[in-house]
C-alpha positions in Angstrom: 95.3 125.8 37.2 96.3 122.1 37.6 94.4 121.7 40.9 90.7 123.1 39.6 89.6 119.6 38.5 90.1 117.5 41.5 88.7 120.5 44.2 85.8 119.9 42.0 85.8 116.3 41.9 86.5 116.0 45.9 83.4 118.7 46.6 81.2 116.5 44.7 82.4 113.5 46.7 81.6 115.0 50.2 78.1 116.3 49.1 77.2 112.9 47.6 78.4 111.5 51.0 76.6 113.6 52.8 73.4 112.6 51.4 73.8 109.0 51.6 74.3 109.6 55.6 71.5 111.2 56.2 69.7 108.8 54.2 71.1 105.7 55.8 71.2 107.6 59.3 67.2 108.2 58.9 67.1 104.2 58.1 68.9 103.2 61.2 66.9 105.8 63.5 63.6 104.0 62.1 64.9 100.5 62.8 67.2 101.6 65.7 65.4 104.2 68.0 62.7 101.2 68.9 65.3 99.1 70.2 67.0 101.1 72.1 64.0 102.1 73.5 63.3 99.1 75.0 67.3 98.8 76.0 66.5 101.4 78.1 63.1 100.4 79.2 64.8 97.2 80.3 67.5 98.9 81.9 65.3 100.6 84.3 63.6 97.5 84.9 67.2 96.1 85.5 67.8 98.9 88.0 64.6 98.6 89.9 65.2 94.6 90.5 69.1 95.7 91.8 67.6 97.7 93.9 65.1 95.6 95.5 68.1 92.9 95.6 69.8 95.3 97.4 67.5 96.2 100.1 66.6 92.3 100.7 70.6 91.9 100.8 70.6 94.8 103.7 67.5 93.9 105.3 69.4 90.1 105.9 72.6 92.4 107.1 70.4 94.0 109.3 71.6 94.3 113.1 69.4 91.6 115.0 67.4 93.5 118.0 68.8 94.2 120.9 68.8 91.2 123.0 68.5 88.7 120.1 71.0 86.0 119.0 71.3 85.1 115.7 72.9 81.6 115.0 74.2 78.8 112.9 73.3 75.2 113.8 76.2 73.2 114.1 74.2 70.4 113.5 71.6 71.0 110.9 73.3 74.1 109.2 69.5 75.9 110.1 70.0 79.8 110.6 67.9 81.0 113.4 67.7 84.2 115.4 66.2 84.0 119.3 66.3 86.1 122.1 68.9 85.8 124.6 66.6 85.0 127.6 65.2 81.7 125.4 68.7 80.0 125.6 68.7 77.2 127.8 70.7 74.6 128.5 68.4 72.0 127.9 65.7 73.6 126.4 65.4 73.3 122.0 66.4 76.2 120.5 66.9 75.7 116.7 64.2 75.8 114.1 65.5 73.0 112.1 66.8 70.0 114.1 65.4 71.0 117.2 69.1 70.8 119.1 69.6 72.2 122.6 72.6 74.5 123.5 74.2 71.6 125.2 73.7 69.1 121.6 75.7 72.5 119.9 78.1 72.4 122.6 79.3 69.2 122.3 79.5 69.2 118.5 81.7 72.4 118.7 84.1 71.0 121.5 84.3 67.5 118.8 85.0 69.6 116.1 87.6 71.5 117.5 89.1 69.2 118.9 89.2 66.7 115.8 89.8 70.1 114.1 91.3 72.4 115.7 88.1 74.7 114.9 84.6 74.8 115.7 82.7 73.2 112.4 78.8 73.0 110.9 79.0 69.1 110.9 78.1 69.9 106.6 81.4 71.0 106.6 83.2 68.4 108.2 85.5 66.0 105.9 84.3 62.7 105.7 87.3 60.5 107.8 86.0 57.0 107.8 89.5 56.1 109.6 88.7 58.1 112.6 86.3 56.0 114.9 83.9 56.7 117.4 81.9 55.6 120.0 78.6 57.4 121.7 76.9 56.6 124.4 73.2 57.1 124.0 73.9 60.0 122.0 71.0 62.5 120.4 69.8 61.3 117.2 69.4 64.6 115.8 73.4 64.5 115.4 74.5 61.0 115.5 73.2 59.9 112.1 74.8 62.7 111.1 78.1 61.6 112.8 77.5 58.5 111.7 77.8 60.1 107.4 81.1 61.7 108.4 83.6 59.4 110.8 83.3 55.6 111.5 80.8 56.0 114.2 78.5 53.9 115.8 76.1 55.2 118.9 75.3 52.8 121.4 73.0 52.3 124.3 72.5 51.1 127.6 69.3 48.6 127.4 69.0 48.3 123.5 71.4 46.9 120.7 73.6 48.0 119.8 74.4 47.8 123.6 77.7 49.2 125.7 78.1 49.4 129.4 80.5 51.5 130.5 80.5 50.2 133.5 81.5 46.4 132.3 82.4 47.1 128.1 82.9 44.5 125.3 86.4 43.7 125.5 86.8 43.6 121.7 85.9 47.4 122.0 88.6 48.4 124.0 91.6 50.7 122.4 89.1 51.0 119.8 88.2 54.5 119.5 89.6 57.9 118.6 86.6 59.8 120.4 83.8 58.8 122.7 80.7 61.3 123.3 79.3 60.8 126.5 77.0 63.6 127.4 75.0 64.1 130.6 75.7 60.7 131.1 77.5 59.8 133.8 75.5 61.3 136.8 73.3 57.9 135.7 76.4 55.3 136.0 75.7 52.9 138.9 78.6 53.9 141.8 81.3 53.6 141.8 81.4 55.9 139.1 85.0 55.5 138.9 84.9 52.4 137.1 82.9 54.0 134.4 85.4 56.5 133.6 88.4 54.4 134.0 86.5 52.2 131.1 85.7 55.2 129.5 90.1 56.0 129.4 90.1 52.1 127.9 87.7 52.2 125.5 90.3 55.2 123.5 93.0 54.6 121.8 96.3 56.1 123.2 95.3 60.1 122.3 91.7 59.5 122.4 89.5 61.9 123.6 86.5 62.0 125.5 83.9 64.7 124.9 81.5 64.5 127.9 79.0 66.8 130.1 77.3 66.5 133.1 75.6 68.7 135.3 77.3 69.4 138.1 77.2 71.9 141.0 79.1 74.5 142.8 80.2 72.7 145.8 84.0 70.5 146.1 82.5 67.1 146.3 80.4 64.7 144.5 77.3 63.9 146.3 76.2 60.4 146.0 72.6 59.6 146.4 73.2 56.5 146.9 76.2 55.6 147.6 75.7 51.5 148.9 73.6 51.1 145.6 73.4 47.1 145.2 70.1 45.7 144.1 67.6 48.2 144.1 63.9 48.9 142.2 61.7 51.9 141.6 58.5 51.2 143.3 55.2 53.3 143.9 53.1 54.2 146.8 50.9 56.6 147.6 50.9 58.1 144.0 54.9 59.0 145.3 58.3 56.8 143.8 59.9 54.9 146.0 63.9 53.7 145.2 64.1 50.3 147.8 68.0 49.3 147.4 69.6 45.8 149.4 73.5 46.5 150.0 75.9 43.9 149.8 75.4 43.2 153.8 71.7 42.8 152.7 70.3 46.0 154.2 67.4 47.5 152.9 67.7 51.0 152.1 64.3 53.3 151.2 64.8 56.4 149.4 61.7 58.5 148.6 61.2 61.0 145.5 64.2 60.2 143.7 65.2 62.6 141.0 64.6 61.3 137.0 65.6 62.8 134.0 63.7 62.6 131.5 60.9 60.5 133.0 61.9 57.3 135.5 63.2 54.7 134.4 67.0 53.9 133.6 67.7 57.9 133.9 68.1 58.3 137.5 70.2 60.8 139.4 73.0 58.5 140.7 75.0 61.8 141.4 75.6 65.8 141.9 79.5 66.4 140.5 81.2 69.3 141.7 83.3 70.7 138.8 86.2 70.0 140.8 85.8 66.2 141.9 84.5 65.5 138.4 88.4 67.3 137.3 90.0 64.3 139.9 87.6 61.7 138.6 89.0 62.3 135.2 92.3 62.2 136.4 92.6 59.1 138.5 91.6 57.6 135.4 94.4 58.5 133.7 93.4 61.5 131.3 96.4 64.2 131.9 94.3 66.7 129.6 91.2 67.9 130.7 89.8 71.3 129.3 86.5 72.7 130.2 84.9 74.5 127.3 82.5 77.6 128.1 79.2 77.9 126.5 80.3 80.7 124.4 80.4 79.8 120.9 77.4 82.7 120.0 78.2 82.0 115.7 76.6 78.1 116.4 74.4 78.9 119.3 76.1 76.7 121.5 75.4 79.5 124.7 73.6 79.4 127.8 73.8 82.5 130.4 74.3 80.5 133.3 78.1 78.7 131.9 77.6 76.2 134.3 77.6 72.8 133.5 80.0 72.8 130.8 81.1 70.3 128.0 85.0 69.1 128.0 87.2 67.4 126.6 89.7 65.0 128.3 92.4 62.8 126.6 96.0 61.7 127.2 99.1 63.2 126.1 100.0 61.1 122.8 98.4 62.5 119.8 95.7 60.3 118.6 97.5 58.2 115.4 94.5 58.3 113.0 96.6 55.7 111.3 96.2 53.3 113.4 92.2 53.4 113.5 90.9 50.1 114.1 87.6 49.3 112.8 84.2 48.7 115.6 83.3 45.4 115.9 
C-alpha cells in the first residue's frame, strides 16, 4: 500500500487550507465589506449625477418652440434663441454684442467669401496679409476685424477719415475687401463716383461687401438729384434741406428723411435692386452676387429678404501675396 501515506499527507493539506481561508476570508470581509460599501454608495451617487448630466444635456438638445430661432453670433460667438417675428433688419437681436441681422449678414457674406464658408469671426485665422478697409463700419465687429486681418475702419467726418467720393490716393489698389454697409444711399450724387472709387480702392480681385436698402421699383430715385451746396435748417419745429445748384438756384426740400438722427446720415437715394446691379457694373465689378438673409445657424435672417448684403469683385482672384500694407 505504497500510496496510503501521501493520500494522508494531501488530506491534511486541503483541511489545513481550508481553515486558513476562512480565516483570512473572515479578515478581508471585516476590512473589505466597508469599502465596498461605500464603492457602491458612491456609485449610486455616480449614477444620480449622470443622470442629471444627462437630462441638462437633453434639455440643451431640446427642440426650440415653435416659431423660435435659435442662433450663433457670428460676431460675438453669443448663443441666443428669439422668436421669429423679433428678427428685424435693423433691429438688435443678440444678447451679447447687441448685432442686428444686417451686422450678421455682412460678416457671413465676408467670411464666405474670404472663406469659402460662413465663419464665427472666433474662428477666423488670423491673416495680417489680407487688408481691409471699412467705411464707418459697426464697432461691435470692427475691432474684432481689426484682431484678425490688417484692417482699419474709417469714417467720413472723423480720423481716420476716407471719402469715397474723393479717396487718399495712397489708398488706392490697396485693399483685398472693403465693407460698405448701408452706406451708399448717403454718398453725395453722383453716386457713380463713389462706387467707381469704391472698384479703385481694391486690389485687382478685391471684393466689396456692401448693403443698402433699396426698393422694388427699376430705378434709383434721387432726392436730390442737383445737390450742390446745401444745409439742414429748421422752421416751424419741421427740417428744412435749402440746396444752391451749380446755376445758383435755390432749391427747398421739406422733411428730409435721416437715419439715424440728422446730420451727415441723409437719404441721398432709394436703389432699386436692379439699377444698384448696373451701378456696380459700370464700375467695373463683373461679379456681383446678392446673398439672401438666410443663414438661420448665425442669425443673419430677416422675413422680409429685401435689402440684401452682396458681394461684388472682378474676375482675377485676389493675390493675397501681393497685400500691400494701409498707409
Amino acid at each position: 500500500m505504497p500510496d496510503a501515506e501521501p493520500a494522508t499527507n494531501l488530506n491534511f493539506l486541503r483541511t489545513i487550507t481550508k481553515q486558513v481561508g476562512n480565516r483570512l476570508g473572515n479578515v478581508l470581509d471585516f476590512h473589505l465589506r466597508p469599502i465596498a460599501t461605500k464603492l457602491e454608495e458612491n456609485q449610486h451617487l455616480l449614477g444620480q449625477v449622470h443622470a442629471l448630466l444627462n437630462e441638462k444635456e437633453g434639455s440643451s438638445r431640446a427642440t426650440p418652440e415653435p416659431g423660435t430661432l435659435s442662433f450663433i453670433c457670428n460676431i460675438c460667438s453669443q448663443a441666443n434663441t428669439r422668436r421669429v417675428q423679433e428678427f428685424h433688419r435693423e433691429i438688435p437681436s443678440c444678447s451679447g454684442c447687441g448685432s442686428t441681422p444686417r451686422f450678421r449678414a455682412i460678416v457671413s457674406v465676408l467670411t464666405t467669401e474670404l472663406f469659402g464658408e460662413s465663419m464665427l469671426l472666433d474662428q477666423v485665422p488670423l491673416t495680417p496679409h489680407l487688408s481691409g478697409i471699412g467705411l464707418t463700419d459697426w464697432e461691435g465687429y470692427s475691432t474684432r476685424l481689426e484682431t484678425r486681418f490688417h484692417y482699419r475702419n474709417t469714417y467720413y467726418d472723423q480720423e481716420p477719415k476716407l471719402d469715397i467720393v474723393a479717396p487718399d490716393p495712397d489708398l488706392i489698389g490697396s485693399a483685398d475687401f472693403l465693407i460698405a454697409t448701408d452706406v451708399f444711399e448717403h454718398v453725395p450724387p453722383p453716386v457713380s463716383v463713389g462706387f467707381r472709387n469704391a472698384r479703385r480702392l481694391l486690389k485687382p480681385g478685391g471684393v466689396l461687401i456692401m448693403s443698402v436698402p433699396y426698393g422694388t421699383g427699376d430705378q434709383t430715385i434721387e432726392h436730390y438729384p442737383d445737390l450742390h451746396d446745401f444745409e439742414i435748417l429748421e422752421e416751424k419745429g419741421r427740417s428744412l434741406l435749402r440746396n444752391r445748384t451749380k446755376d445758383g438756384v435755390i432749391q427747398e426740400f421739406e422733411d428730409p428723411v435721416f437715419h439715424g438722427g440728422p446730420g451727415l446720415n441723409l437719404e441721398m437715394r432709394r436703389f432699386s435692386k436692379s439699377s444698384l446691379r448696373a451701378e456696380l457694373r459700370a464700375a467695373g465689378f463683373t461679379q456681383i452676387t446678392f446673398y439672401p438673409a438666410n443663414d438661420l445657424a448665425h442669425g443673419a435672417f430677416w422675413p422680409e429678404n429685401q435689402s440684401l448684403p452682396l458681394a461684388a469683385k472682378s474676375t482675377a482672384p485676389i493675390q493675397v501675396s501681393q497685400a500691400q500694407p494701409l498707409t
